[in-house]
Each structure stands twice: as structure tokens, then as C-alpha cells.
PDB file of N, CA, C and O in Angstrom:
ATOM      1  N   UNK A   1       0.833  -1.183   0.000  1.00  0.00           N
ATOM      2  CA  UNK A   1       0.000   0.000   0.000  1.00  0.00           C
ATOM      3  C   UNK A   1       0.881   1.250   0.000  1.00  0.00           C
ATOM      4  O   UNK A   1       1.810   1.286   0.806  1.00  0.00           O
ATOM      5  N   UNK A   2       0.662   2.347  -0.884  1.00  0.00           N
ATOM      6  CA  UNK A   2       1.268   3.147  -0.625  1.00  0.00           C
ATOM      7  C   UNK A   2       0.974   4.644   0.097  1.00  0.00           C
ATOM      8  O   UNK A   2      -0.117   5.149  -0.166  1.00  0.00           O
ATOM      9  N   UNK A   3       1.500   5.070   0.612  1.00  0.00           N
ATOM     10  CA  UNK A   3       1.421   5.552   2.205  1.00  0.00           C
ATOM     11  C   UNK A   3       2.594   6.783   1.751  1.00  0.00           C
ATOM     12  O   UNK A   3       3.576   6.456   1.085  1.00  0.00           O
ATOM     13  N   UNK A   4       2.359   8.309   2.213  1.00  0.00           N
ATOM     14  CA  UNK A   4       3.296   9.448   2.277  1.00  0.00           C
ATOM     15  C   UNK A   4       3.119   9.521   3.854  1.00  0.00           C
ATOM     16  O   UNK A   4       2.182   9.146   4.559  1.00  0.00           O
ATOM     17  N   UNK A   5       4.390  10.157   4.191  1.00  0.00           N
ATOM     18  CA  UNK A   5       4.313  10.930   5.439  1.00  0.00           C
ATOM     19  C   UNK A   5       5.087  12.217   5.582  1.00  0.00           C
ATOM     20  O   UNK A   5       6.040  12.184   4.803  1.00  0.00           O
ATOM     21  N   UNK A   6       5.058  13.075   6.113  1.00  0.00           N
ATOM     22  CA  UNK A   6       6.050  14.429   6.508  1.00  0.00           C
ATOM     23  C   UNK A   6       6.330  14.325   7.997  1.00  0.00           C
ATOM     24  O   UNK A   6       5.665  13.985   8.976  1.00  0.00           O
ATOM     25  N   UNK A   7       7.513  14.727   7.801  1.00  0.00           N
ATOM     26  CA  UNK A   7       8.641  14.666   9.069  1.00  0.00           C
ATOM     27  C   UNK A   7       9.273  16.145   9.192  1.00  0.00           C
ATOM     28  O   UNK A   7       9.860  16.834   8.357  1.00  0.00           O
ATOM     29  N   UNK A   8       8.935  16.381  10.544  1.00  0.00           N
ATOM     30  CA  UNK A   8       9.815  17.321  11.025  1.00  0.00           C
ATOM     31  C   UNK A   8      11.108  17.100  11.954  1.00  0.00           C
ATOM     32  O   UNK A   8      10.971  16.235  12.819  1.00  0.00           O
ATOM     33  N   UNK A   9      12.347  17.766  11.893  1.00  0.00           N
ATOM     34  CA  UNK A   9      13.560  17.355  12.236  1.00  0.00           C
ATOM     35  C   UNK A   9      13.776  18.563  13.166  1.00  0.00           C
ATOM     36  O   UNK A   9      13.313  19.617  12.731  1.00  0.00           O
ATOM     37  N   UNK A  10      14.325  18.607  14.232  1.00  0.00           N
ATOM     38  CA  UNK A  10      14.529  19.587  15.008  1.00  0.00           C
ATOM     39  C   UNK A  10      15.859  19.253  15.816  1.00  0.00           C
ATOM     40  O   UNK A  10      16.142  18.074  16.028  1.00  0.00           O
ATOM     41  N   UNK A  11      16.485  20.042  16.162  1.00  0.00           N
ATOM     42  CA  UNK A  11      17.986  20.297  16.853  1.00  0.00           C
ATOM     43  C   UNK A  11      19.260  21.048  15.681  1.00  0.00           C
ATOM     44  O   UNK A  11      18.956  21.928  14.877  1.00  0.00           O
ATOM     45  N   UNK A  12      20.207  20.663  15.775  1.00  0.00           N
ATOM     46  CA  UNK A  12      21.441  21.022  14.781  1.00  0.00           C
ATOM     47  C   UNK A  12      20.866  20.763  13.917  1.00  0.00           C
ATOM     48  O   UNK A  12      20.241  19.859  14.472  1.00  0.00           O
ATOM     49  N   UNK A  13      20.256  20.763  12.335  1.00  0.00           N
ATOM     50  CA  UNK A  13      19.663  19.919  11.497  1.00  0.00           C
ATOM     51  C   UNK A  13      20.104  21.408  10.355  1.00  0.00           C
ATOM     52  O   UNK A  13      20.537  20.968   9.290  1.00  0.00           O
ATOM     53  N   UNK A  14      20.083  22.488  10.375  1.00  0.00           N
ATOM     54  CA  UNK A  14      21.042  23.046   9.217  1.00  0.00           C
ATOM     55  C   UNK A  14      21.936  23.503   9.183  1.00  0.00           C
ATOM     56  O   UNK A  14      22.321  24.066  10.207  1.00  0.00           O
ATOM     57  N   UNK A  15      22.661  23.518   8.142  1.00  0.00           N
ATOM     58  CA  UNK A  15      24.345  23.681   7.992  1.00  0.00           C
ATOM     59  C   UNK A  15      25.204  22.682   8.785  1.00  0.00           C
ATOM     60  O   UNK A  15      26.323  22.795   9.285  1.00  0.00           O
ATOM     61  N   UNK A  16      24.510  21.884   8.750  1.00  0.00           N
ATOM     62  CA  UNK A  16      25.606  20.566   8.359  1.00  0.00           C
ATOM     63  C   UNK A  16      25.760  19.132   7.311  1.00  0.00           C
ATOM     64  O   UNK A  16      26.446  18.115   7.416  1.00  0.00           O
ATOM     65  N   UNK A  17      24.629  19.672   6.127  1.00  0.00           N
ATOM     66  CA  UNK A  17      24.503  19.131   5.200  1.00  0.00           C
ATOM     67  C   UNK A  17      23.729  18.019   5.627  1.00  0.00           C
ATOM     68  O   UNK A  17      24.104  16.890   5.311  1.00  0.00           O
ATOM     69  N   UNK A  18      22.662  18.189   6.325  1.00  0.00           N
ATOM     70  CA  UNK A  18      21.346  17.005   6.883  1.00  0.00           C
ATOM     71  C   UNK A  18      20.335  16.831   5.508  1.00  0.00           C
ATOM     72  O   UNK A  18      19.654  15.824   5.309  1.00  0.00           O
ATOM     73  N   UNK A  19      20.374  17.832   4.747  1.00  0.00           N
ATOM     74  CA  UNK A  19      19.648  17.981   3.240  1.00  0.00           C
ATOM     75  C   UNK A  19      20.227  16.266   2.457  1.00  0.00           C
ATOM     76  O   UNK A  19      19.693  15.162   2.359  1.00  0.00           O
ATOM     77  N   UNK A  20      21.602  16.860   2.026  1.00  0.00           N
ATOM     78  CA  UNK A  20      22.514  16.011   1.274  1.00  0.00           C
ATOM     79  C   UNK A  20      22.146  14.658   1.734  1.00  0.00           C
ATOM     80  O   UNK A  20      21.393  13.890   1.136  1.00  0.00           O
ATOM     81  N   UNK A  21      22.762  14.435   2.882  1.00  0.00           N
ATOM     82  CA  UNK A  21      22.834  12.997   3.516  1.00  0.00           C
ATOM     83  C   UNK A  21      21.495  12.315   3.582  1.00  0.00           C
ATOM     84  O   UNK A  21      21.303  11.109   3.429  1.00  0.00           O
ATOM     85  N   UNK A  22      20.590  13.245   3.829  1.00  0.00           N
ATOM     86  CA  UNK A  22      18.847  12.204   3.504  1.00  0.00           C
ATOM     87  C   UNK A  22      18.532  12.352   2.372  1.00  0.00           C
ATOM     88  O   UNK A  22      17.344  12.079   2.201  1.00  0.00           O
ATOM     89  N   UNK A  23      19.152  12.726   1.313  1.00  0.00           N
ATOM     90  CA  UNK A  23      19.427  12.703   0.030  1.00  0.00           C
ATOM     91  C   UNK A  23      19.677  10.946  -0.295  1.00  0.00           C
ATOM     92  O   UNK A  23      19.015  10.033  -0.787  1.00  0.00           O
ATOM     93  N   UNK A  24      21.138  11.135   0.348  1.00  0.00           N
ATOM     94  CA  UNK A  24      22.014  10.067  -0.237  1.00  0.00           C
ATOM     95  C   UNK A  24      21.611   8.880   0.011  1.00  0.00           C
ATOM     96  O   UNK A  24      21.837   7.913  -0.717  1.00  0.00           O
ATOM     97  N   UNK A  25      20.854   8.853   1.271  1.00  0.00           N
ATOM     98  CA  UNK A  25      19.831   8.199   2.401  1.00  0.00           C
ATOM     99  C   UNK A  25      18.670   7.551   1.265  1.00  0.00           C
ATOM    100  O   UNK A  25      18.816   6.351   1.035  1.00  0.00           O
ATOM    101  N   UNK A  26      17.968   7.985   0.820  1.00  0.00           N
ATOM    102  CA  UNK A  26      17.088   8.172  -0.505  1.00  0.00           C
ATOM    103  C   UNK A  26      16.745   7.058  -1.484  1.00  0.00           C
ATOM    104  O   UNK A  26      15.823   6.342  -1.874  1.00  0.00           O
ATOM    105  N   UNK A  27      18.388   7.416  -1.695  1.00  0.00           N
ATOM    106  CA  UNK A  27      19.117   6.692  -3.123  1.00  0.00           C
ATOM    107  C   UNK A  27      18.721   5.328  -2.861  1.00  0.00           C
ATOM    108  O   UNK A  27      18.113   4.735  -3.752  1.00  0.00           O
ATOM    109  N   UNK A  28      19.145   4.354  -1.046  1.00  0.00           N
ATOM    110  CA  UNK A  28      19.193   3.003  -1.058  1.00  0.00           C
ATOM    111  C   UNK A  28      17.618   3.031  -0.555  1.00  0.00           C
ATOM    112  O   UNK A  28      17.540   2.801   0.652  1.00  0.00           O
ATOM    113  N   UNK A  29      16.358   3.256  -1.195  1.00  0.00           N
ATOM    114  CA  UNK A  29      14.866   2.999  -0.647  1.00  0.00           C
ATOM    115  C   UNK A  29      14.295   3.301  -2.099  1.00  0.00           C
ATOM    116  O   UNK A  29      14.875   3.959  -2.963  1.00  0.00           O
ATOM    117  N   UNK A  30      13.144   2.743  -2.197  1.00  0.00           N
ATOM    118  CA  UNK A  30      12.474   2.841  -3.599  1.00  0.00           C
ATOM    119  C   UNK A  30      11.298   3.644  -2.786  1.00  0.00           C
ATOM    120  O   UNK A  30      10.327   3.090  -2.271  1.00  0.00           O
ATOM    121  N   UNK A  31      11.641   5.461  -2.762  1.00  0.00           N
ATOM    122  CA  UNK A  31      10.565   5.925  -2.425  1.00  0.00           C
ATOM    123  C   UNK A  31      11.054   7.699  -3.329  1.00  0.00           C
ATOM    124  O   UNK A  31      12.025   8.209  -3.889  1.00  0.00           O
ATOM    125  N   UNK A  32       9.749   8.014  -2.987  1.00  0.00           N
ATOM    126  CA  UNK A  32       9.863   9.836  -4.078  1.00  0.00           C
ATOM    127  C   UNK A  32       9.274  10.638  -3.259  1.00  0.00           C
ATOM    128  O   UNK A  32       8.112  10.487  -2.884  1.00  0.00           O
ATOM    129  N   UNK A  33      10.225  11.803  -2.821  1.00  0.00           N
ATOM    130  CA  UNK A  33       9.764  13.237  -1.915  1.00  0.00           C
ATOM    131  C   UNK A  33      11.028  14.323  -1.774  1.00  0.00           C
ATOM    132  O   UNK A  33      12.051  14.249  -2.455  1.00  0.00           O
ATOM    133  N   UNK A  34      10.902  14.818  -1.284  1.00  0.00           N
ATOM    134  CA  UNK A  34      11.786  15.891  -0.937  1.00  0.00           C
ATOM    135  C   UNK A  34      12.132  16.431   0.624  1.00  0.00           C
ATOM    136  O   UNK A  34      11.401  16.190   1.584  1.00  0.00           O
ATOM    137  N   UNK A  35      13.373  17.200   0.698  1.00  0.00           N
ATOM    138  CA  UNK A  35      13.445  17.714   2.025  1.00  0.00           C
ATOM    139  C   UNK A  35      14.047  18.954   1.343  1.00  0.00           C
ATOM    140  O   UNK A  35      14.562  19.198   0.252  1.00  0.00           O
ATOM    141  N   UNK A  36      13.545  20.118   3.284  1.00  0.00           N
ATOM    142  CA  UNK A  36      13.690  21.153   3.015  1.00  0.00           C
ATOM    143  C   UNK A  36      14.094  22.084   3.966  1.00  0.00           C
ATOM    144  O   UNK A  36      13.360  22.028   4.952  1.00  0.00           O
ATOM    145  N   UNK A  37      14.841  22.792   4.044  1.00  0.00           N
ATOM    146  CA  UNK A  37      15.091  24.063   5.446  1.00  0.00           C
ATOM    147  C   UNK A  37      14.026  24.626   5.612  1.00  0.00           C
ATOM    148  O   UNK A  37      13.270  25.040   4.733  1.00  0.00           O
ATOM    149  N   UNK A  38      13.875  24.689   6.915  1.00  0.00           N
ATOM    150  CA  UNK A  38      12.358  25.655   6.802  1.00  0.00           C
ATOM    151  C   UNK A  38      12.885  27.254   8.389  1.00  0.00           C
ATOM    152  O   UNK A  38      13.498  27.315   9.455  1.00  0.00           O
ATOM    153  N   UNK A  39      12.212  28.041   7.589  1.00  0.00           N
ATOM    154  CA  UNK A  39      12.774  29.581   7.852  1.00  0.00           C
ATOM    155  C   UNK A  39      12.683  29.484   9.951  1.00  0.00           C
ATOM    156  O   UNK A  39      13.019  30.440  10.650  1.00  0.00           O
ATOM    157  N   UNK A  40      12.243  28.335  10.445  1.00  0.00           N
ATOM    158  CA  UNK A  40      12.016  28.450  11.661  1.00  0.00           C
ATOM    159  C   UNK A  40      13.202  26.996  11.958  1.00  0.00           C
ATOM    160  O   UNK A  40      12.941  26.000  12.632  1.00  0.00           O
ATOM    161  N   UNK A  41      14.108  27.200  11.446  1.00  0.00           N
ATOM    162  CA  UNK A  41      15.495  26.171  11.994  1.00  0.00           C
ATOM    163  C   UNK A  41      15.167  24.444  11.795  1.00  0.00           C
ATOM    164  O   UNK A  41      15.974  23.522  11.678  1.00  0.00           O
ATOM    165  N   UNK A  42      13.733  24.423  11.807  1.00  0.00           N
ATOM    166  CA  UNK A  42      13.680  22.685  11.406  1.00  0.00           C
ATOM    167  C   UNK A  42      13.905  22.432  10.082  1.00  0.00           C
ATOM    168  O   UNK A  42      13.965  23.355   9.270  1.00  0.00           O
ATOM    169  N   UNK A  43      14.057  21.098   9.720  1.00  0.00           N
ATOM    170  CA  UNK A  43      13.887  20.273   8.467  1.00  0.00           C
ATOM    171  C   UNK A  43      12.505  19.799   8.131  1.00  0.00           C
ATOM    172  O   UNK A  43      11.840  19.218   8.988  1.00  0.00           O
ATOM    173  N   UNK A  44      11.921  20.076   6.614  1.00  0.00           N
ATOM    174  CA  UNK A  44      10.651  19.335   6.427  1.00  0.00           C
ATOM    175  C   UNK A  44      11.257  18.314   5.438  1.00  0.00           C
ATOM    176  O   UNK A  44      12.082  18.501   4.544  1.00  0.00           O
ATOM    177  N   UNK A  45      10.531  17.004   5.896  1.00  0.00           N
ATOM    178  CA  UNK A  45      11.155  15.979   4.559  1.00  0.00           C
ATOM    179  C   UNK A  45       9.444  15.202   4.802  1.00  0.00           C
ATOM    180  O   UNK A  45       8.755  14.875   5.768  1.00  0.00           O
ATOM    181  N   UNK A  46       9.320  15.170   3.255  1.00  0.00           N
ATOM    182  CA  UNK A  46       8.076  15.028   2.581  1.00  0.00           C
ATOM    183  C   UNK A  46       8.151  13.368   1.749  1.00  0.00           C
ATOM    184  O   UNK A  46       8.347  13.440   0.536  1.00  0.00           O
ATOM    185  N   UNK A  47       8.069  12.560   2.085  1.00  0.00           N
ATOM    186  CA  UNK A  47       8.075  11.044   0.881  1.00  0.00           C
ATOM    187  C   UNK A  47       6.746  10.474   1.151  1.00  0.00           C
ATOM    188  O   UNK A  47       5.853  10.668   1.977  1.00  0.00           O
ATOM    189  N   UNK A  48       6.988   9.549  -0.050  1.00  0.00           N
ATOM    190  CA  UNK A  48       5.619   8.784  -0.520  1.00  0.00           C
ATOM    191  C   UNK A  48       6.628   7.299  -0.734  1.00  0.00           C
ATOM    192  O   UNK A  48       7.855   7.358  -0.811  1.00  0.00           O
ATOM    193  N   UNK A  49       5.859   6.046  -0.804  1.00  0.00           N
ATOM    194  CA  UNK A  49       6.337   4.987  -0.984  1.00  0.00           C
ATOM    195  C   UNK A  49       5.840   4.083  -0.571  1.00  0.00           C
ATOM    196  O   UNK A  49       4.826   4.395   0.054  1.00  0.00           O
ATOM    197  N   UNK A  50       6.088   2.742  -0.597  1.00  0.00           N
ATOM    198  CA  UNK A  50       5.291   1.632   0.313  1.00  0.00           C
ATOM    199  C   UNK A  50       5.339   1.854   1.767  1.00  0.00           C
ATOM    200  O   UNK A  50       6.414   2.315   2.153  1.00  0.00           O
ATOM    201  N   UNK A  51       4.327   1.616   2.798  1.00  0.00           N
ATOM    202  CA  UNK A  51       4.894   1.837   4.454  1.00  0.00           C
ATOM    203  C   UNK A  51       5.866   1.314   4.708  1.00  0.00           C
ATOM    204  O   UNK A  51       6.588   1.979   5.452  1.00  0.00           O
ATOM    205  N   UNK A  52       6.394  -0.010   4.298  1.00  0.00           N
ATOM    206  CA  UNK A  52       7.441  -0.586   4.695  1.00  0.00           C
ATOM    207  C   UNK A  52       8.901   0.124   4.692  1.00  0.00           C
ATOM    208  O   UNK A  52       9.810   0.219   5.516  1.00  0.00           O
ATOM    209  N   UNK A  53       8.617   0.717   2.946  1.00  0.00           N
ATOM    210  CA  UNK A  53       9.990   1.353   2.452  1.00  0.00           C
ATOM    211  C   UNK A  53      10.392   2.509   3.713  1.00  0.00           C
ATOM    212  O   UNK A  53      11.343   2.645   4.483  1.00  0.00           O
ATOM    213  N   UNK A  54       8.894   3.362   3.409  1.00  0.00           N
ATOM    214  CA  UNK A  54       8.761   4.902   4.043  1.00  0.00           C
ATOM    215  C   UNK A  54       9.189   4.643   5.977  1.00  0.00           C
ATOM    216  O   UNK A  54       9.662   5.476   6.750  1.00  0.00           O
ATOM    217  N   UNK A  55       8.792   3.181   6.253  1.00  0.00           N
ATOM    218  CA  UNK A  55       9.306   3.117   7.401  1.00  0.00           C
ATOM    219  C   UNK A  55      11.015   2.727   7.912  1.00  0.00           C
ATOM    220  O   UNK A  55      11.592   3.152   8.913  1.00  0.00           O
ATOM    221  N   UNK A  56      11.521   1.831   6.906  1.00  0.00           N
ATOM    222  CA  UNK A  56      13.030   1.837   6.943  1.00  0.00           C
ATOM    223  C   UNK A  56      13.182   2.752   6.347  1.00  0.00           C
ATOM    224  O   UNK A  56      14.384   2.553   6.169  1.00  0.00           O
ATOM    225  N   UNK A  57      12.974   3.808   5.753  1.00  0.00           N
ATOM    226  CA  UNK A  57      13.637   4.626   5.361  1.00  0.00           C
ATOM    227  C   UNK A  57      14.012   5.801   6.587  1.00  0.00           C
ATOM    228  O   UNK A  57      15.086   6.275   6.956  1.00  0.00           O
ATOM    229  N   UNK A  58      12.584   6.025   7.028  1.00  0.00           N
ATOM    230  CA  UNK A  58      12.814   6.881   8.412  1.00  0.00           C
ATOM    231  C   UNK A  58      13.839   6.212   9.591  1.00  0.00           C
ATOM    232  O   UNK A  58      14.249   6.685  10.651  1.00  0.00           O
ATOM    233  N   UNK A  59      13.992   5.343   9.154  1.00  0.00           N
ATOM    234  CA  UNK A  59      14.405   4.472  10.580  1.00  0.00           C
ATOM    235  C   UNK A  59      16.303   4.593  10.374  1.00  0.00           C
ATOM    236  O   UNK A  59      17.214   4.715  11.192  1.00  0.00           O
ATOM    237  N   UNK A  60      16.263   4.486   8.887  1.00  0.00           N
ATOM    238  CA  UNK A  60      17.523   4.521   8.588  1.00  0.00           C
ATOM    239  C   UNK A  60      18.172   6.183   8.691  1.00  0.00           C
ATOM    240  O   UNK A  60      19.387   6.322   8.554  1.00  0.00           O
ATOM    241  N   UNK A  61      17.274   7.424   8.941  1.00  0.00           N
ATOM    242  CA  UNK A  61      17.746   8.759   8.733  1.00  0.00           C
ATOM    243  C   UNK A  61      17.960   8.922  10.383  1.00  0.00           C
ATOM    244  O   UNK A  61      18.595   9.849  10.887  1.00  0.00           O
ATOM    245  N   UNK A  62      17.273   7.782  11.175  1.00  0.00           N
ATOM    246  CA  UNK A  62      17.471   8.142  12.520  1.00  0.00           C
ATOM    247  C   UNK A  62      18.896   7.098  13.027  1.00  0.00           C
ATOM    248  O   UNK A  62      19.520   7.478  14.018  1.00  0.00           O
ATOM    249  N   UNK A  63      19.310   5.920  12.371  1.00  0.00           N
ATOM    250  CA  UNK A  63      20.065   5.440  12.720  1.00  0.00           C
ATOM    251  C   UNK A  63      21.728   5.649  12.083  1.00  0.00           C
ATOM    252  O   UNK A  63      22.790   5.036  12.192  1.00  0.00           O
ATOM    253  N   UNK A  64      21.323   6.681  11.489  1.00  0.00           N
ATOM    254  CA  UNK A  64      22.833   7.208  10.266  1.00  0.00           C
ATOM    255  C   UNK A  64      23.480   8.223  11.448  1.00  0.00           C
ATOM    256  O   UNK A  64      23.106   8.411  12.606  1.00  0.00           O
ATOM    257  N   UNK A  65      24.601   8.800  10.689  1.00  0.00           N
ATOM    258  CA  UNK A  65      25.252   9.621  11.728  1.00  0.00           C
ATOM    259  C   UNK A  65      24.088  10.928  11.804  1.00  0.00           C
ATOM    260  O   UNK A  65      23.920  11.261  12.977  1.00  0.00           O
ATOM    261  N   UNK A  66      23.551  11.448  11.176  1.00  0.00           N
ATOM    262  CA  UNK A  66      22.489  12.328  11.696  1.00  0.00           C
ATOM    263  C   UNK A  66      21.833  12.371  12.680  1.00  0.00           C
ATOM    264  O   UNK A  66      21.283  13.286  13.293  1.00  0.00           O
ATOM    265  N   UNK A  67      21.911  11.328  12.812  1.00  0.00           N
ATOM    266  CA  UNK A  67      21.082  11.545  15.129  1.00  0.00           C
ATOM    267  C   UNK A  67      22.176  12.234  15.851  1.00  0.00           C
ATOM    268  O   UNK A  67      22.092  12.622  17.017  1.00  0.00           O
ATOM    269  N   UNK A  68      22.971  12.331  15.258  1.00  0.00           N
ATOM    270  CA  UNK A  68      23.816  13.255  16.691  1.00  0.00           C
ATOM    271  C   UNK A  68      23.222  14.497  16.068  1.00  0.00           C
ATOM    272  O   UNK A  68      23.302  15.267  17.024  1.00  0.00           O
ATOM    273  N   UNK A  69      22.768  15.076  15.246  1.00  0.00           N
ATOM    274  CA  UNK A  69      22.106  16.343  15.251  1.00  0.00           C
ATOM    275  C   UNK A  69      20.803  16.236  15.373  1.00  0.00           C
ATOM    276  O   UNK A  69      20.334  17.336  15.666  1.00  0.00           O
ATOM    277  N   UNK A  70      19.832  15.244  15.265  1.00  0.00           N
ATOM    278  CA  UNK A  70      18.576  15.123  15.851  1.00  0.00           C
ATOM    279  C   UNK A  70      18.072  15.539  17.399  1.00  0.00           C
ATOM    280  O   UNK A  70      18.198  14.634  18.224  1.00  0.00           O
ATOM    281  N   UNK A  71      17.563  16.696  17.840  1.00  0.00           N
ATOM    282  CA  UNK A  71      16.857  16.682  19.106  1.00  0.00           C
ATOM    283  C   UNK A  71      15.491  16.451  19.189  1.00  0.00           C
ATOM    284  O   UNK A  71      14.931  16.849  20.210  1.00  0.00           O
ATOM    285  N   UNK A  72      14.974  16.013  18.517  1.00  0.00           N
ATOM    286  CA  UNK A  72      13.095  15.554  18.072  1.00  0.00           C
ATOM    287  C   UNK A  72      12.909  15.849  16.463  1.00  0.00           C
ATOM    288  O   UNK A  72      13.102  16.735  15.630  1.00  0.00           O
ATOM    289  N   UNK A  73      12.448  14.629  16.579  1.00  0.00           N
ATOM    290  CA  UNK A  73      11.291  14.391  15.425  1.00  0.00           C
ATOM    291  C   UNK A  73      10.145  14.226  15.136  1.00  0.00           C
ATOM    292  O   UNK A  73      10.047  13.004  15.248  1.00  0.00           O
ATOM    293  N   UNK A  74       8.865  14.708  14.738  1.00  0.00           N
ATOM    294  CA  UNK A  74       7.419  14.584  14.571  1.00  0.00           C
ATOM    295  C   UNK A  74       7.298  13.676  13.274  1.00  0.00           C
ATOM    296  O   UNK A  74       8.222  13.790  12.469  1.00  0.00           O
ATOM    297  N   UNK A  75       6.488  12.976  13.034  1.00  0.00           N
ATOM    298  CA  UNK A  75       5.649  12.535  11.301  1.00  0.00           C
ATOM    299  C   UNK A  75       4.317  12.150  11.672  1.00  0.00           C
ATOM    300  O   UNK A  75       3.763  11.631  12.640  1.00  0.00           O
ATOM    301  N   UNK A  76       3.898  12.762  10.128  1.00  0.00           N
ATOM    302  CA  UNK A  76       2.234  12.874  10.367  1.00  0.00           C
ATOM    303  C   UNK A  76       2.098  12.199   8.686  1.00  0.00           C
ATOM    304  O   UNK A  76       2.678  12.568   7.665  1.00  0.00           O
ATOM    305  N   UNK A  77       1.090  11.075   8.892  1.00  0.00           N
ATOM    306  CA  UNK A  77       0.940  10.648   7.529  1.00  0.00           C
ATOM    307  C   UNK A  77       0.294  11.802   6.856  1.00  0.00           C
ATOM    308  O   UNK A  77      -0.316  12.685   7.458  1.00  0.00           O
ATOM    309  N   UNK A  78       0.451  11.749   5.670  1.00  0.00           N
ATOM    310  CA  UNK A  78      -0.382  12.892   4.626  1.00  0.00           C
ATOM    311  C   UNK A  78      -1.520  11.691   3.825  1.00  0.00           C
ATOM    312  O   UNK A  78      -1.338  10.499   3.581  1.00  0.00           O
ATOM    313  N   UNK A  79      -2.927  12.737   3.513  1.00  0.00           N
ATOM    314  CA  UNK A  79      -3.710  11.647   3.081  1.00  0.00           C
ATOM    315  C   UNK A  79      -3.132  12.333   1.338  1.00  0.00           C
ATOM    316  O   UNK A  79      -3.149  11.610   0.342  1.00  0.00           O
ATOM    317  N   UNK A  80      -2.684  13.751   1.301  1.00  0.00           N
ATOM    318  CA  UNK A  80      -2.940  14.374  -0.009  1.00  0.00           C
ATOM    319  C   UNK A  80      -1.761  14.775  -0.352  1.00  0.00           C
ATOM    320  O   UNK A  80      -1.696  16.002  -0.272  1.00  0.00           O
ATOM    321  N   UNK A  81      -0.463  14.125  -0.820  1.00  0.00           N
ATOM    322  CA  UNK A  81       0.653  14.163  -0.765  1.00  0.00           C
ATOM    323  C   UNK A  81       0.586  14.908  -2.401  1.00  0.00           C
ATOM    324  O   UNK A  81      -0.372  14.814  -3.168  1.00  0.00           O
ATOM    325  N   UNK A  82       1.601  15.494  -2.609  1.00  0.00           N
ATOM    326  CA  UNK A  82       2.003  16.213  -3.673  1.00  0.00           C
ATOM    327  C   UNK A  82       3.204  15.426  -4.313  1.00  0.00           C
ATOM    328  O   UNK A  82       4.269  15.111  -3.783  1.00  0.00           O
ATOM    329  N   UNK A  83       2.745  15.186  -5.622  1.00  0.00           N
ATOM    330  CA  UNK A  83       3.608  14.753  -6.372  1.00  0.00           C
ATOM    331  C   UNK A  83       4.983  14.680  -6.769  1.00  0.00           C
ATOM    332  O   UNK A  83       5.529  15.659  -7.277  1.00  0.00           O
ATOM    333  N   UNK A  84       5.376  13.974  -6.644  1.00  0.00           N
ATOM    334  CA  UNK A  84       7.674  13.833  -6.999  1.00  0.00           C
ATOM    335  C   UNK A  84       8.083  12.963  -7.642  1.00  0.00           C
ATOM    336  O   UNK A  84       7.880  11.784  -7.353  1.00  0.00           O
ATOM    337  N   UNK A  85       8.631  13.281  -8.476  1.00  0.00           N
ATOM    338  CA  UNK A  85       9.370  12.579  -9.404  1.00  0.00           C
ATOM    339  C   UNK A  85      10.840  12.316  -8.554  1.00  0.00           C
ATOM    340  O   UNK A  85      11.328  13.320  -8.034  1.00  0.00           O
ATOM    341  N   UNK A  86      11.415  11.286  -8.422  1.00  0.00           N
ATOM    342  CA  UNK A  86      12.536  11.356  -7.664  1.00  0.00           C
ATOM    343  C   UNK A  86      12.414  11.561  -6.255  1.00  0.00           C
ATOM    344  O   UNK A  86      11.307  11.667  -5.727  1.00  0.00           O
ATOM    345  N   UNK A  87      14.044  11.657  -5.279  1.00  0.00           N
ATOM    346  CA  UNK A  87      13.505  12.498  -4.275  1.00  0.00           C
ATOM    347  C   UNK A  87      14.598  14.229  -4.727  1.00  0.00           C
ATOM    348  O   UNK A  87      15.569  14.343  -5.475  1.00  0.00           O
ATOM    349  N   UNK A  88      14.097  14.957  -4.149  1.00  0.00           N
ATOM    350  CA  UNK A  88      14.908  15.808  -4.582  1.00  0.00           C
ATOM    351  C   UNK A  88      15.259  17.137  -2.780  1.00  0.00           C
ATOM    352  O   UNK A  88      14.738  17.091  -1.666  1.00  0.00           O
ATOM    353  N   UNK A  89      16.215  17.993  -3.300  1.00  0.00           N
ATOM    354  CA  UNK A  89      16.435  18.834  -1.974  1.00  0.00           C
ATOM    355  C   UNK A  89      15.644  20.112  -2.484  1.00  0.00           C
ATOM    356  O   UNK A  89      15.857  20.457  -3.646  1.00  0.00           O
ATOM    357  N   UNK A  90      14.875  20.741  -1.826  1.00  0.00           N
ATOM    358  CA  UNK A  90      14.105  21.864  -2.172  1.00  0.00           C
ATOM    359  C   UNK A  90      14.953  22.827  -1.540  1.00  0.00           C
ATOM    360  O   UNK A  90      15.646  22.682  -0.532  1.00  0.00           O
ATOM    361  N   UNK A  91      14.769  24.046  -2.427  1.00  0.00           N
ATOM    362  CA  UNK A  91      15.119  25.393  -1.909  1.00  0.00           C
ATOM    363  C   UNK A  91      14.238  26.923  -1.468  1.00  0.00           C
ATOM    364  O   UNK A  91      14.520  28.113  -1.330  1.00  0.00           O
ATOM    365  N   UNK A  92      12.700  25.801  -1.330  1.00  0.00           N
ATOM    366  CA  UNK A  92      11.827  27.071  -1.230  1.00  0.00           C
ATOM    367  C   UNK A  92      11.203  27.470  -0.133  1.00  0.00           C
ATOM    368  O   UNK A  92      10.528  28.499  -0.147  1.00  0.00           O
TER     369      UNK A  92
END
């Protein structure tokens, strides 16, 4: 079944290339979304994919070296996810 969710990332999470690395993160999951800086210091990262994928995938952004900049994380499934080709890093 396929299933989106959005995640918010909170602690150290910009300017240390947390974009890139759940990027690269990405690459080994068969799923399509994006992440993004957002003007209030968190990370938004947006995917769609099977639950299974979308769940090792989260599991793997918390078990990479990025948890040492993780101080909380939220995800809220989306019923109305917006379309992606790929995953990609947003700049907006």
C-alpha cells in the first residue's frame, strides 16, 4: 500500500549538510519526496512509498550519523501528498 508521510527534524539539522545525507539516504529505498530548510530552523522531509519502504527509510535517517544532530522528530501521515518525481532537496 502506498502511504506518504512528513517529518519534522529539530535540533542542529542546518548547515551541516542534513539535506545532502537524507538525500544520499534516498538513493538506497524505492521511495519519491523531498526535504527542506524551513525559515524556523527545522527540516521538512516530505516522501511517498510503500509503508514498509517509508518506514526503513525513516528508521535509517534516525540510525545514520544524523542523530547526533537530531533533538526531536514529529511525522504525520499525509492523506494528499504532492507529487515527486525522484527524491529531490528543495530550496523554497
Amino acid at each position: 500500500m502506498i502511504a506518504s508521510i512528513q517529518v519534522f527534524y529539530e535540533g542542529n539539522v542546518q548547515g551541516v549538510g542534513f539535506r545532502y545525507s537524507v538525500r544520499q539516504i534516498a538513493k538506497g529505498f524505492d521511495i519519491t519526496g523531498a526535504v527542506r530548510n524551513l525559515p524556523d530552523g527545522r527540516v521538512e522531509l516530505l516522501a511517498t512509498g510503500e509503508q514498509e519502504e517509508l518506514d526503513a527509510f525513516v528508521e535509517a535517517i534516525g540510525q545514520s550519523a544524523l542523530r547526533a544532530h537530531i533533538r526531536n522528530q514529529s511525522a504525520t501521515p499525509l492523506i494528499n501528498p504532492p507529487a515527486f518525481h525522484g527524491f529531490e532537496i528543495r530550496h523554497d
